[in-house]
C-alpha positions as CSV (number, residue, x, y, z in Angstrom):
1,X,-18.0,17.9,-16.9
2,X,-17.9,14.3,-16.1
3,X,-17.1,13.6,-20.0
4,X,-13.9,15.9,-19.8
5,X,-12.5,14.3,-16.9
6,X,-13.2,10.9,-18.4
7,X,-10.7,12.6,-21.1
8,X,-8.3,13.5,-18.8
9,X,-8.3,10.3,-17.2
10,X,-7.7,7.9,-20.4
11,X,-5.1,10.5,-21.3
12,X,-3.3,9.5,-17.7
13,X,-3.9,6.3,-18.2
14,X,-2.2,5.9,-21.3
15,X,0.9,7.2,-20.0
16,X,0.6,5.0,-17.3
17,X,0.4,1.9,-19.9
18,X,3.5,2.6,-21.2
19,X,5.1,3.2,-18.1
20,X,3.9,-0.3,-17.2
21,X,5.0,-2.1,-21.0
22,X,8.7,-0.3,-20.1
23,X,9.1,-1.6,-16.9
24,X,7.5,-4.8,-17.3
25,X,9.8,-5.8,-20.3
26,X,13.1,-5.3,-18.2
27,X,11.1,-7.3,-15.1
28,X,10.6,-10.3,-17.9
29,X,14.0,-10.1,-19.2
30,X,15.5,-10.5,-16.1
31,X,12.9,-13.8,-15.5
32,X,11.4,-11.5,-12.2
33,X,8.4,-10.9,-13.2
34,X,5.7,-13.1,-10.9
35,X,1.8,-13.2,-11.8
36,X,-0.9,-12.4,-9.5
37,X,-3.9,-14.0,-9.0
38,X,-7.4,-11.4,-8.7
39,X,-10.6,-12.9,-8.5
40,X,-12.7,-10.0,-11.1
41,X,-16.2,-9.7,-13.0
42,X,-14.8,-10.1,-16.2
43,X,-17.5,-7.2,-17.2
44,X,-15.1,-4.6,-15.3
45,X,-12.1,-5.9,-17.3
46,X,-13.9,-4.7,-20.5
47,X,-14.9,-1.5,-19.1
48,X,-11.7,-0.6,-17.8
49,X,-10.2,-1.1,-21.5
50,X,-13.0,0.5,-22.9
51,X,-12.8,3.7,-20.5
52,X,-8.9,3.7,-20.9
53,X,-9.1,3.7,-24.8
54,X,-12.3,5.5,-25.6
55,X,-10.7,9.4,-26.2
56,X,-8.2,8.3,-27.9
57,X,-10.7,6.4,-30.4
58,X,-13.2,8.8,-30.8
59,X,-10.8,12.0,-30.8
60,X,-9.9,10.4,-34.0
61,X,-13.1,9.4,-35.8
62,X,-13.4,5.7,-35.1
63,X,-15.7,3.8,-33.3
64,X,-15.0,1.7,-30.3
65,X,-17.1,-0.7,-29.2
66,X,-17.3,-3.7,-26.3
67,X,-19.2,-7.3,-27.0
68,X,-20.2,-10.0,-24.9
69,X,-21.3,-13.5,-25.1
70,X,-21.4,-14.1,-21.3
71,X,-23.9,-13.5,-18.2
72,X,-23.3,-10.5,-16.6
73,X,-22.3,-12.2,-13.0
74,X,-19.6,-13.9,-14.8
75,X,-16.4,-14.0,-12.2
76,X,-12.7,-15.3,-12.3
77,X,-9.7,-15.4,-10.7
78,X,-6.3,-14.4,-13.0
79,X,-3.9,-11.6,-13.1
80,X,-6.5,-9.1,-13.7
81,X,-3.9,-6.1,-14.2
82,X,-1.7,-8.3,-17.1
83,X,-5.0,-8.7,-19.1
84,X,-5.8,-5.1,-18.8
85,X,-2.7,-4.8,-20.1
86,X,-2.8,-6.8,-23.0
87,X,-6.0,-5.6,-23.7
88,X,-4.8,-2.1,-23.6
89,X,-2.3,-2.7,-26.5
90,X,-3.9,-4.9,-28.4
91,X,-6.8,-2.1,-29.0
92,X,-4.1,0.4,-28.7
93,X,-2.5,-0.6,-31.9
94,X,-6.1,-1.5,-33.9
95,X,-6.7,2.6,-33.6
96,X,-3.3,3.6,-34.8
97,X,-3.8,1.4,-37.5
98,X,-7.3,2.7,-38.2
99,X,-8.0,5.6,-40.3
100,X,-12.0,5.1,-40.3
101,X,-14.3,2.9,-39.4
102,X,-14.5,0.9,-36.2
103,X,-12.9,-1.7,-33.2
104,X,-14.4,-4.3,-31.6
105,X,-13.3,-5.8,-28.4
106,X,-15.4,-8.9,-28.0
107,X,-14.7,-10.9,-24.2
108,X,-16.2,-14.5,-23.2
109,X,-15.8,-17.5,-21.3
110,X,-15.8,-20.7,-21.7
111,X,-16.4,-23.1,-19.0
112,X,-14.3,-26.5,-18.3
113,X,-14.7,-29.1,-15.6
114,X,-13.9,-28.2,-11.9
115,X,-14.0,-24.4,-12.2
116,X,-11.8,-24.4,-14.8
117,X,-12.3,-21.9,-17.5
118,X,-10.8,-20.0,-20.5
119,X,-10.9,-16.2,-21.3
120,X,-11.5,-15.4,-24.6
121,X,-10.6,-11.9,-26.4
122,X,-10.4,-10.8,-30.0
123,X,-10.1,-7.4,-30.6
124,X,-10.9,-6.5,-34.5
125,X,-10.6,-3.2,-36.8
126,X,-11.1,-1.8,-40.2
127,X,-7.7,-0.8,-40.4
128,X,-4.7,-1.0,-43.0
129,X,-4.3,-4.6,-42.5
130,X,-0.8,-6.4,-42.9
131,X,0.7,-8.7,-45.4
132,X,1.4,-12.7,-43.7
133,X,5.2,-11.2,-43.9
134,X,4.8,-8.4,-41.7
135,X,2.2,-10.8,-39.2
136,X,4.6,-13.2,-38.5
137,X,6.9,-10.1,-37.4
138,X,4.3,-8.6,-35.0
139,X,5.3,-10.0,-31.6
140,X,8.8,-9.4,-32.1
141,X,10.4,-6.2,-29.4
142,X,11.2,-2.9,-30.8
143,X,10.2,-3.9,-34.4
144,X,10.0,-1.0,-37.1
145,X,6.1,-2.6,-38.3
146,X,5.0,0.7,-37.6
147,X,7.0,2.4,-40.1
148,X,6.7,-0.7,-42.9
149,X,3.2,-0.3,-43.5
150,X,3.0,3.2,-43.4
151,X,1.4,4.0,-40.2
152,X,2.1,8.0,-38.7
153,X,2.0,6.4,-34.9
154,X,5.6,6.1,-33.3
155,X,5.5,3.7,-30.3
156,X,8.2,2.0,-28.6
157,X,7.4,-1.1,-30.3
158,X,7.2,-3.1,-27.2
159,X,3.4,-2.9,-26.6
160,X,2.6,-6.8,-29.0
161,X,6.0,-8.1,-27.4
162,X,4.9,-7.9,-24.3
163,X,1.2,-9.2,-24.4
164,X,2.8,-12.6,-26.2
165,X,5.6,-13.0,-23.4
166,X,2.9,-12.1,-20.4
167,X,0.6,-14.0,-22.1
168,X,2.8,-17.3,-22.7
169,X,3.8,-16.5,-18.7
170,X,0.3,-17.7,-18.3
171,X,-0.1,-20.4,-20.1
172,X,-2.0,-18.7,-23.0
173,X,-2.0,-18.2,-26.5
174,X,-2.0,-15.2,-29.4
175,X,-3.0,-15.7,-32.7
176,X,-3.1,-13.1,-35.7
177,X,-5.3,-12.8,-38.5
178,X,-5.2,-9.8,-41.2
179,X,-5.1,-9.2,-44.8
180,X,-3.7,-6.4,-46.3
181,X,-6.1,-3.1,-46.9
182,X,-8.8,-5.1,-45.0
183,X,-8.1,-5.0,-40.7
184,X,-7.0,-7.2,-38.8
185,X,-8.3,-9.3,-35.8
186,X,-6.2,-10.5,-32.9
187,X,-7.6,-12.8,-30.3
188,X,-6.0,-14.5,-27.1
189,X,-7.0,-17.3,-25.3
190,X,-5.8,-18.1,-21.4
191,X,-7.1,-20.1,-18.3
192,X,-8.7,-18.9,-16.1
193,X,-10.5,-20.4,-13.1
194,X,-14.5,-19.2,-12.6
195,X,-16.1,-18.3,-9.3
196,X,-19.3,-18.9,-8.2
197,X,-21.2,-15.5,-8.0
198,X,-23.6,-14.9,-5.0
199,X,-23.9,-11.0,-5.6
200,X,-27.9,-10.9,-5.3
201,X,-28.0,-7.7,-6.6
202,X,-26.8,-8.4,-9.9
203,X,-29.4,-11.4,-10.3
204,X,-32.5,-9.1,-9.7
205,X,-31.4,-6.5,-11.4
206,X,-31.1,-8.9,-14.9
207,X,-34.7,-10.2,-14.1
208,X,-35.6,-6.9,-13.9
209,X,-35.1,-5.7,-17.3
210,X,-35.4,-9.2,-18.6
211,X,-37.7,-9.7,-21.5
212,X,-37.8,-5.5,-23.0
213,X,-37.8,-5.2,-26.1
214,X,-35.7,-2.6,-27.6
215,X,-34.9,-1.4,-31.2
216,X,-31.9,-0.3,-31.8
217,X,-31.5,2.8,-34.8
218,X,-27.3,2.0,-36.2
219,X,-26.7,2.2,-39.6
220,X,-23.6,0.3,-38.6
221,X,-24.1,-3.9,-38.5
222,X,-21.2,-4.5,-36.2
223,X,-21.7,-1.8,-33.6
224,X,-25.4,-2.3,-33.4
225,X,-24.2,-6.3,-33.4
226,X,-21.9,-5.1,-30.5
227,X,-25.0,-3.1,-28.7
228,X,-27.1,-6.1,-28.8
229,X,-25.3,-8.3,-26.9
230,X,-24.4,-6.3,-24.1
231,X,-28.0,-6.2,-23.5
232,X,-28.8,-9.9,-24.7
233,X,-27.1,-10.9,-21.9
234,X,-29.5,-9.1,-19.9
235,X,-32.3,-11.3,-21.0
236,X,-33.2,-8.3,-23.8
237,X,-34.6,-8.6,-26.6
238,X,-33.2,-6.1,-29.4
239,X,-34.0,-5.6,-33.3
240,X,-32.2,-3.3,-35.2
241,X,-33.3,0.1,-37.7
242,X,-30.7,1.4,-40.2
243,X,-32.6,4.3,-41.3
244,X,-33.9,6.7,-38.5
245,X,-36.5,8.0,-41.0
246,X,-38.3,4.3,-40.9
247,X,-38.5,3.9,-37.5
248,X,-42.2,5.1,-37.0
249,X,-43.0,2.4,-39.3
250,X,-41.2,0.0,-37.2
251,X,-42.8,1.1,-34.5
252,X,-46.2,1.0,-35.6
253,X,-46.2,-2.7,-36.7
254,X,-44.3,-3.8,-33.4
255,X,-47.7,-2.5,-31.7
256,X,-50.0,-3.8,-34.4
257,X,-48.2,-7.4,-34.3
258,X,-48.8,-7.3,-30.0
259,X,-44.7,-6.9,-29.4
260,X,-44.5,-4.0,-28.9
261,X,-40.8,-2.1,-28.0
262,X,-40.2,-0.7,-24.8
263,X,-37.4,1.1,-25.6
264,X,-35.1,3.0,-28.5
265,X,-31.2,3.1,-28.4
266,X,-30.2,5.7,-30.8
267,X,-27.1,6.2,-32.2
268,X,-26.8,8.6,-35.2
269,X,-23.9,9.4,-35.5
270,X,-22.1,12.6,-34.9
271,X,-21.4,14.1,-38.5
272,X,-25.0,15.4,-38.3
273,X,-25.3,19.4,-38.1
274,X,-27.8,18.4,-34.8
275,X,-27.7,15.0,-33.3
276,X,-31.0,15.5,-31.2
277,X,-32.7,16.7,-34.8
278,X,-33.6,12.6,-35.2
279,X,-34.8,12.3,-31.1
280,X,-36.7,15.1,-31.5
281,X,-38.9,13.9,-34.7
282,X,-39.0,10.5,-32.6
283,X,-40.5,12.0,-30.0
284,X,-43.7,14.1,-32.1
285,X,-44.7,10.3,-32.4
286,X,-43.9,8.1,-30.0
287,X,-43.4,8.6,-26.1
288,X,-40.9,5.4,-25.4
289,X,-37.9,6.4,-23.6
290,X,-35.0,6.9,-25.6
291,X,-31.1,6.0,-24.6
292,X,-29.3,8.8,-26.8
293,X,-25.4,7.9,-27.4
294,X,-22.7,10.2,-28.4
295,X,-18.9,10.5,-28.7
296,X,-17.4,10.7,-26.0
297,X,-15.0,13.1,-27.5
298,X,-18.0,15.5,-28.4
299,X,-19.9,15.4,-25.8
300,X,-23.3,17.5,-25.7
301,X,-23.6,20.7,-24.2
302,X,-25.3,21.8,-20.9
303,X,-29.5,22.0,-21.5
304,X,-28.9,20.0,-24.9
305,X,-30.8,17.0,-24.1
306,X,-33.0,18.5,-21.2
307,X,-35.6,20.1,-23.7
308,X,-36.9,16.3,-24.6
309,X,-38.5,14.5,-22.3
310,X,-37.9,10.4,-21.3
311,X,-34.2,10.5,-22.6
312,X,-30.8,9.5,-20.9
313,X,-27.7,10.4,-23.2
314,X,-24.8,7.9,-22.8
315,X,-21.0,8.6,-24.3
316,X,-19.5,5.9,-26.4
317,X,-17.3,3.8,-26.0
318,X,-20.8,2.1,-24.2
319,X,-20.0,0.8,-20.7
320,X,-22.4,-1.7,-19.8
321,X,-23.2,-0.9,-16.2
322,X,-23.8,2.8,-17.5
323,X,-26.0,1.7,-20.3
324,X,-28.0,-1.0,-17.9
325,X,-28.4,1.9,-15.3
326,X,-29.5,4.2,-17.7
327,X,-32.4,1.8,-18.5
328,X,-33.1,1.2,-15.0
329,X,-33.7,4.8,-14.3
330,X,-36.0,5.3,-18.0
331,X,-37.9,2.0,-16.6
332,X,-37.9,3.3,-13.2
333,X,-36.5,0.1,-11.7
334,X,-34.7,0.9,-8.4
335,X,-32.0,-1.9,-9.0
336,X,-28.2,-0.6,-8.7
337,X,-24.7,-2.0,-9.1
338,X,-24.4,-2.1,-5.0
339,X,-27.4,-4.2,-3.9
340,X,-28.1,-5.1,-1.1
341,X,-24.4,-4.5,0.3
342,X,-24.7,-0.7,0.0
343,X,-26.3,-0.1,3.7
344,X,-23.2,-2.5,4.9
345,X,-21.2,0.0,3.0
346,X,-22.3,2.7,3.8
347,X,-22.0,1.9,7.9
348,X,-18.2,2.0,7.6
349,X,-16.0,4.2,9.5
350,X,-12.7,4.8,7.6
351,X,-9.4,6.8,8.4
352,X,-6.8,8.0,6.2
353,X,-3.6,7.8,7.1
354,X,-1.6,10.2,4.3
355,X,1.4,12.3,4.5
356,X,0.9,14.2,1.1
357,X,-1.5,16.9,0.9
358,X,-2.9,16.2,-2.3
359,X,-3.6,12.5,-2.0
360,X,-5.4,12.9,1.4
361,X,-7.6,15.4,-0.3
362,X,-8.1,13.0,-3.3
363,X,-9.1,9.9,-1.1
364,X,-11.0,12.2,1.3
365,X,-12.9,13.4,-1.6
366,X,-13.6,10.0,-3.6
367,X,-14.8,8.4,-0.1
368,X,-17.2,11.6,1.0
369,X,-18.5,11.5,-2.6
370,X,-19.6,8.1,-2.1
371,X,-21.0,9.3,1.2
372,X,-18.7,7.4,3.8
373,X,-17.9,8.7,7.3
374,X,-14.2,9.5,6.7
375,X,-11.0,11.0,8.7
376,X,-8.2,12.0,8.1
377,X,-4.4,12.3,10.0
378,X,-0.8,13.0,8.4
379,X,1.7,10.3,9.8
380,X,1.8,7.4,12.0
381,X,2.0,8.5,15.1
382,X,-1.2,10.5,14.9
383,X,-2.8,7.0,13.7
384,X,-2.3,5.3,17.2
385,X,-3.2,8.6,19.0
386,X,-6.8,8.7,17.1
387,X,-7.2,5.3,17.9
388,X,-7.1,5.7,21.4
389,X,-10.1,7.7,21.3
390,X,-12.2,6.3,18.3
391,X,-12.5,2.8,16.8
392,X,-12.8,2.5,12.7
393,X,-13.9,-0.2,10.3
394,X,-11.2,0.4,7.7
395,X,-7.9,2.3,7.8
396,X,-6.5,3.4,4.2
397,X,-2.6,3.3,5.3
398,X,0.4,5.3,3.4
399,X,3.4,2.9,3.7
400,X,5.7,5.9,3.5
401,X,4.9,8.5,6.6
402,X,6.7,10.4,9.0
403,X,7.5,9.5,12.5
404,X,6.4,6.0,11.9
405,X,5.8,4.0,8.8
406,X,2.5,2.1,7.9
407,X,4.0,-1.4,8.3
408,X,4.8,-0.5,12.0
409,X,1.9,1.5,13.1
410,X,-0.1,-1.5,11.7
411,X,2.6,-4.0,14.2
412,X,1.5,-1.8,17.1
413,X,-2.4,-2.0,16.4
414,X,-2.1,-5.8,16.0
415,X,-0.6,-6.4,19.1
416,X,-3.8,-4.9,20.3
417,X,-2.9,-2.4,22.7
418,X,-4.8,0.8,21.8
419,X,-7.8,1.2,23.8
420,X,-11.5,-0.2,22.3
421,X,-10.0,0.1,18.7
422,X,-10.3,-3.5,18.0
423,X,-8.8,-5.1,15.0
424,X,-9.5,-2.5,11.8
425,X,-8.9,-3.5,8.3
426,X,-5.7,-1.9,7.7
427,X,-5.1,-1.6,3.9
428,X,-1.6,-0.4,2.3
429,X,-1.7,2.2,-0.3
430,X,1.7,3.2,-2.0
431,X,3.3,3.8,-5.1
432,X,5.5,0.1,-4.9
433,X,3.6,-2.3,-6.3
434,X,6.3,-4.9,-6.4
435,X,5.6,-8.5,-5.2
436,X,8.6,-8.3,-2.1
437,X,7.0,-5.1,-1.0
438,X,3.1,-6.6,-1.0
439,X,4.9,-8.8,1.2
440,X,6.2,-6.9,3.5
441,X,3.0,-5.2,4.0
442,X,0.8,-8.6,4.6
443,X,3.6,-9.7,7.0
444,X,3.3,-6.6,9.0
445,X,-0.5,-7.5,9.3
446,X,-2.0,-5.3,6.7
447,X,-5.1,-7.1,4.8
448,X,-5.0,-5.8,1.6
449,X,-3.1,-3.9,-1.3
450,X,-3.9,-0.6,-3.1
451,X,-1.7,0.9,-5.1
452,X,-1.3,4.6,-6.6
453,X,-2.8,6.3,-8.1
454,X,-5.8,5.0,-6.4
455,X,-9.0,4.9,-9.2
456,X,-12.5,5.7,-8.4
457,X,-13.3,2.2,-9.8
458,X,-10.6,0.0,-7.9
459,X,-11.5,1.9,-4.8
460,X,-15.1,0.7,-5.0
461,X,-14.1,-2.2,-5.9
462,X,-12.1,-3.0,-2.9
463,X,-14.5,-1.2,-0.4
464,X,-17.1,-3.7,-1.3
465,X,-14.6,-6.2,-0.5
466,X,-13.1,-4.5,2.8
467,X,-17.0,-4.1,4.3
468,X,-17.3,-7.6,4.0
469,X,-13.5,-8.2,6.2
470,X,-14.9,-5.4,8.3
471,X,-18.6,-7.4,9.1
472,X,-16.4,-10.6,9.8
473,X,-14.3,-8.6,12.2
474,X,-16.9,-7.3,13.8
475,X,-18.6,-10.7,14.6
476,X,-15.0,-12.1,15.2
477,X,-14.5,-9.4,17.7
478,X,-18.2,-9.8,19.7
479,X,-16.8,-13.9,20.1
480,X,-13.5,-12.7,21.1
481,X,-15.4,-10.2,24.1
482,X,-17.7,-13.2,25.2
483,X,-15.0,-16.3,24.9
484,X,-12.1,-14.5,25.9
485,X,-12.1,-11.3,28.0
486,X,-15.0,-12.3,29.6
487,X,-14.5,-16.0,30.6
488,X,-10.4,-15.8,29.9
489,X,-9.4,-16.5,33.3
490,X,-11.8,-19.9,33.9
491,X,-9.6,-21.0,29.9
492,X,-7.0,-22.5,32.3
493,X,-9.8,-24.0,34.9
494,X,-11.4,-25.8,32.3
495,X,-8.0,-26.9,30.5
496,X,-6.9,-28.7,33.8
497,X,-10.3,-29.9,34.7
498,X,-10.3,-31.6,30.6
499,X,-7.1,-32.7,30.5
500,X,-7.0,-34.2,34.6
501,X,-3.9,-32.3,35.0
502,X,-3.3,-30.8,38.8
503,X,0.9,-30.9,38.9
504,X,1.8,-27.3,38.0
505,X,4.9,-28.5,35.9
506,X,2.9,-30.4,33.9
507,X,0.4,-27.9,32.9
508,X,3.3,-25.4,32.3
509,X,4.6,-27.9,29.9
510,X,1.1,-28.5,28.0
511,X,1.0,-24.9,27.8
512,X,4.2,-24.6,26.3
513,X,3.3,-27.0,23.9
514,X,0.7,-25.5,22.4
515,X,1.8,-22.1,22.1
516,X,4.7,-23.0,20.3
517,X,3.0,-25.6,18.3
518,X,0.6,-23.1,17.0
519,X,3.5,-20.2,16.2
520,X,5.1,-23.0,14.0
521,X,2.5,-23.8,12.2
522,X,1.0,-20.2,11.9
523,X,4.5,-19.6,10.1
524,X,4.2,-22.6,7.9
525,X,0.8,-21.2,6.8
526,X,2.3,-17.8,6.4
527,X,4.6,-19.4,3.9
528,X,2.2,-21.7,2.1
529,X,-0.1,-18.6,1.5
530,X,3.2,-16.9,-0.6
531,X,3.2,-19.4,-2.5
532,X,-0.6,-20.3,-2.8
533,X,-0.3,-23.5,-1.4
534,X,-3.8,-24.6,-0.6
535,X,-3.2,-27.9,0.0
536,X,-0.6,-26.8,3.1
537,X,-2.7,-24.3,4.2
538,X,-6.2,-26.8,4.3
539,X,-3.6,-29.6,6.4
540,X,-2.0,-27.1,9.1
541,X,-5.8,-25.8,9.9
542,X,-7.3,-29.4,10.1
543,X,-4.4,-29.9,12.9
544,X,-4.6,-26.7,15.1
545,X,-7.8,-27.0,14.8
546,X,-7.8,-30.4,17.0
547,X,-5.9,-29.0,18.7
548,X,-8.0,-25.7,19.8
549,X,-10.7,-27.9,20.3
550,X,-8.4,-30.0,23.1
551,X,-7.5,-26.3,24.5
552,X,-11.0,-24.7,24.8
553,X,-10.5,-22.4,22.7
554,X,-13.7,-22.6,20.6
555,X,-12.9,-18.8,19.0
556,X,-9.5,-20.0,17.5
557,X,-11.1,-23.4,16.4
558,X,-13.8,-21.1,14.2
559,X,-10.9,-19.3,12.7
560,X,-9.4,-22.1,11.9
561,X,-12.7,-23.2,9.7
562,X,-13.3,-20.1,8.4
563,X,-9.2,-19.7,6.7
564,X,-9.8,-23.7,6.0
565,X,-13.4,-23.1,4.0
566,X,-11.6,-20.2,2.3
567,X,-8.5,-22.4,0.8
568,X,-11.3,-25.3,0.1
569,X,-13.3,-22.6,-2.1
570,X,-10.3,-21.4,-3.6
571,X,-11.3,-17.6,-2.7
572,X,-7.6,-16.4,-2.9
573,X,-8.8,-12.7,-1.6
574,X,-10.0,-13.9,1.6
575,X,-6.8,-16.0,2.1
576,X,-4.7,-13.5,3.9
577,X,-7.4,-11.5,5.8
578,X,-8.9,-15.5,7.2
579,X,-5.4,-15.9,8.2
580,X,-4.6,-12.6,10.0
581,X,-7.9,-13.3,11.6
582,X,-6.3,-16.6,12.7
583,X,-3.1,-14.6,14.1
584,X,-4.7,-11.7,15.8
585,X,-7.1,-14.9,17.6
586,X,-3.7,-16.6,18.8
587,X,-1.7,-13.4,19.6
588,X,-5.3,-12.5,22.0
589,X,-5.4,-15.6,23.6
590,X,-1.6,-16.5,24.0
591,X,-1.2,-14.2,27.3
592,X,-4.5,-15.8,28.9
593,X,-2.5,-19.3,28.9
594,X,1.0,-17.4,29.5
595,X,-0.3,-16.3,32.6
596,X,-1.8,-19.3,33.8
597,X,1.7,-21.5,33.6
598,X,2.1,-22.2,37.5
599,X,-0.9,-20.9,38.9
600,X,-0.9,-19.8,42.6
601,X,-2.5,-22.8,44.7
């Protein structure tokens, strides 16, 4: 079941591609199109490509394949949807141009000084090849290369175009190299900066399998090439068996020389009358637990694979998470993708704000699946009217609704006026992904961006990242209570005692000063953060936060480190949610010192 809706999926998603190459070609012309900057394991960019893809490989006989030559807590920041993108077409075109045989999509990174790195991907086939005449062609829009060398696939001819103009838009390059009846590899190259990873999770679950010893059964060099170092990089160590009738062999002088394996990876192929006919004579002599892979596109049936024992079956194109937890559970190591996060996670409260039917349904059913406490309402007035009775962590927020939209029922919940509701992440979901829209939304107060149709993967994705806004909201909110509501009214006592000020005038005018002194420079920041100036951003804080300090306000001071570390670690994510933070602090505390202009006596 889950193989057919991977199907349907890549289908979509291939219609979505071009959708995206059609409308991102009239953006360029025009010179509109502006670059985003994601901070992403660059494992998940070559899953997504590979999950995208895989059908349409295998539905036609080819092999598809991922490689690495990096550590699996490799992260960056770049415009993680463009090289998806690229990635899409530049694999896209290797199976039209492949009758038989395979692709490869091999992804690293090289590290510079300072954070500084460059992405490296070369996707290479078996196909038709090109003559140097037709290469030097490839990159040009709506060409007829399709039709020159023979190939049955009609595109629009924009798919190469496009990757060389998004990919000189980032200051990369694209280079061709093919010969004629031979394939043909393309690689790219483009900067990249690399973030420190901290996920603990992924760490102990790479010591964890480190050191196994597998053999992998491939009569295919590359793919079992390919294989390999998705689990080298997991501190594996793999050998590899082209002939499945040799293997006891191999087996029995692993154990005799003191290495022995831990482990089989076997891939067959799927021409054979029954692909379990090889597992099964495995099995009579040797009990290692086996990782069975198939085609995607034939999946086995129900009860298939159930009849032999210690075996996991796992679809081709390989994902690497799905192959490393399939080892976990065969080695019975309790390590998952989550970590240590997941009980953070899994504590959230979330509401859905949807108008349509079918997409509450959808998003209702993704979040219960993952096992998240979840609500639902249908427009925005029922958002504020829920909130006066219950509090949530996170708030998934339809810009388009009835009654009210989701950029001003997120105004009204920011100027903090709905009972114990506190300050929720709010995160837009629409269909408008354009930059002026995103925006409008983070203006309005909203903390992050999802657009539709919302993904399994890019939902988890973002809830791990939400959870950890939510915790910080939490703690932010507990400081707030005890500096604030609590001790508010003795801000303006120990302001006057501080400052030696007595005359009422005078303290109005201090006030003054500082309120709009901090709206000024909130706004600077607000604009800074548009247009990812860091520098700005990193000066304004230093100042207001002085200038807290001289207030008494120690809760605005700490916001004012925590947006300031955020800029100084270049974690672009956090950027707007440290700021709001910083806003919804001032907005709090603004009426305390409002009120105490002119105090009586």
């Amino acid at each position: 079941q889950k193989s057919y809706v991977q199907i349907m999926e890549s289908s979509s998603n291939m219609l979505l591609s071009l959708l995206d190459n059609m409308l991102d070609f009239a953006t360029i012309e025009a010179g509109k199109l502006e670059l985003k900057r994601d901070s992403f394991h660059v494992n998940d960019l070559l899953e997504r490509v590979l999950e995208i893809m895989g059908y349409q490989a295998y539905a036609k006989g080819i092999e598809l394949a991922g490689a690495t030559d990096y550590a699996p807590d490799m992260q960056v920041v770049g415009d993680l949807q463009r090289l998806q993108q690229i990635m899409i077409n530049l694999v896209g075109n290797a199976i039209k141009f492949t009758e038989a045989g395979e692709v490869i999509v091999n992804v690293g990174v090289e590290s510079g000084k300072g954070g500084e790195a460059e992405l490296f991907v070369s996707v290479s086939d078996t196909g038709i090849g090109m003559a140097d005449d037709v290469a030097e062609r490839l990159f040009v829009p709506f060409s007829s290369i399709a039709r020159e060398i023979g190939s049955p696939g009609q595109g629009a001819g924009l798919g190469l175009a496009i990757s060389k103009q998004l990919l000189d838009l980032m200051g990369g390059d694209i280079k061709v190299e093919s010969e004629l009846g031979k394939g043909t590899t393309i690689w790219f190259t483009v900067p990249v900066i690399r973030v420190a990873e901290h996920d603990r999770s992924v760490i102990d679950g790479r010591q964890a399998l480190s050191n196994r010893r597998l053999l992998i059964v491939n009569a295919g060099s590359n793919l079992s090439a390919s294989v390999a170092s998705l689990l080298t990089a997991w501190n594996m160590s793999c050998e590899t068996e082209r002939e499945p009738e040799t293997v006891a062999k191999r087996l029995d002088a692993a154990q005799k020389a003191g290495y022995p394996f831990d482990c089989i990876v076997l891939d067959v192929g799927d021409a054979q009358d029954n692909r379990l006919a090889v597992a099964r004579r495995i099995r009579e002599y040797s009990d290692l637990p086996i990782i069975f892979l198939t085609s995607i596109a034939q999946p086995l049936e129900v009860g298939q694979i159930s009849t032999i024992d210690k075996i996991r079956c796992v679809n081709k194109p390989i994902l690497p998470s799905v192959l490393r937890y399939n080892l976990s559970r065969l080695f019975e190591i309790d390590v998952c993708e989550s970590g240590p996060a997941e009980d953070a996670l899994q504590s959230l409260s979330i509401l859905i704000a949807e108008d349509n039917p079918i997409n509450r349904k959808l998003l209702t059913s993704m979040l219960k699946s993952l096992e998240f406490e979840v609500d639902a309402v249908v427009d925005g007035p029922s958002v504020l009217d829920v909130l006066e009775k219950k509090s949530y962590d996170l708030i998934l927020m339809d810009c388009q609704m009835p009654g009210m939209d989701g950029d001003e029922v997120t105004r009204v919940i920011r100027e903090g006026k709905h009972g114990d509701a506190g300050q929720p992440v709010v995160v837009a979901i629409t269909a408008d992904v354009s930059v002026n829209h995103k925006d409008q939304c983070m203006q309005a107060g909203m903390d992050d961006f999802l657009a539709k149709p919302v993904r399994l993967d890019t939902l988890k994705s973002g809830l791990r990242r939400w959870s950890l806004m939510a915790n910080s909201r939490r703690r932010q909110q507990a400081d707030t209570v005890q500096s604030v509501q609590r001790d508010g009214s003795d801000i303006i006592a120990r302001l006057q005692d501080r400052a030696g000020i007595i005359n009422g005038d005078a303290l109005d005018e201090f006030i003054s000063l500082f309120i709009a002194d901090t709206a000024a420079r909130l706004d600077v920041m607000q604009q800074a953060l548009r247009k990812s100036d860091l520098k700005t951003i990193r000066r304004e804080c230093h100042a207001l936060k002085g200038a807290c300090l001289e207030m008494g306000v120690p809760s605005l001071s700490s916001c004012c480190d925590a947006l300031g570390q955020a800029s100084r670690d270049n974690r672009l994510d956090d950027l707007p949610v440290e700021l709001g933070r910083l806003t919804a602090e001032f907005e709090r505390v603004r009426p305390i010192f409002e009120e105490g202009r002119n105090p009586p006596g």
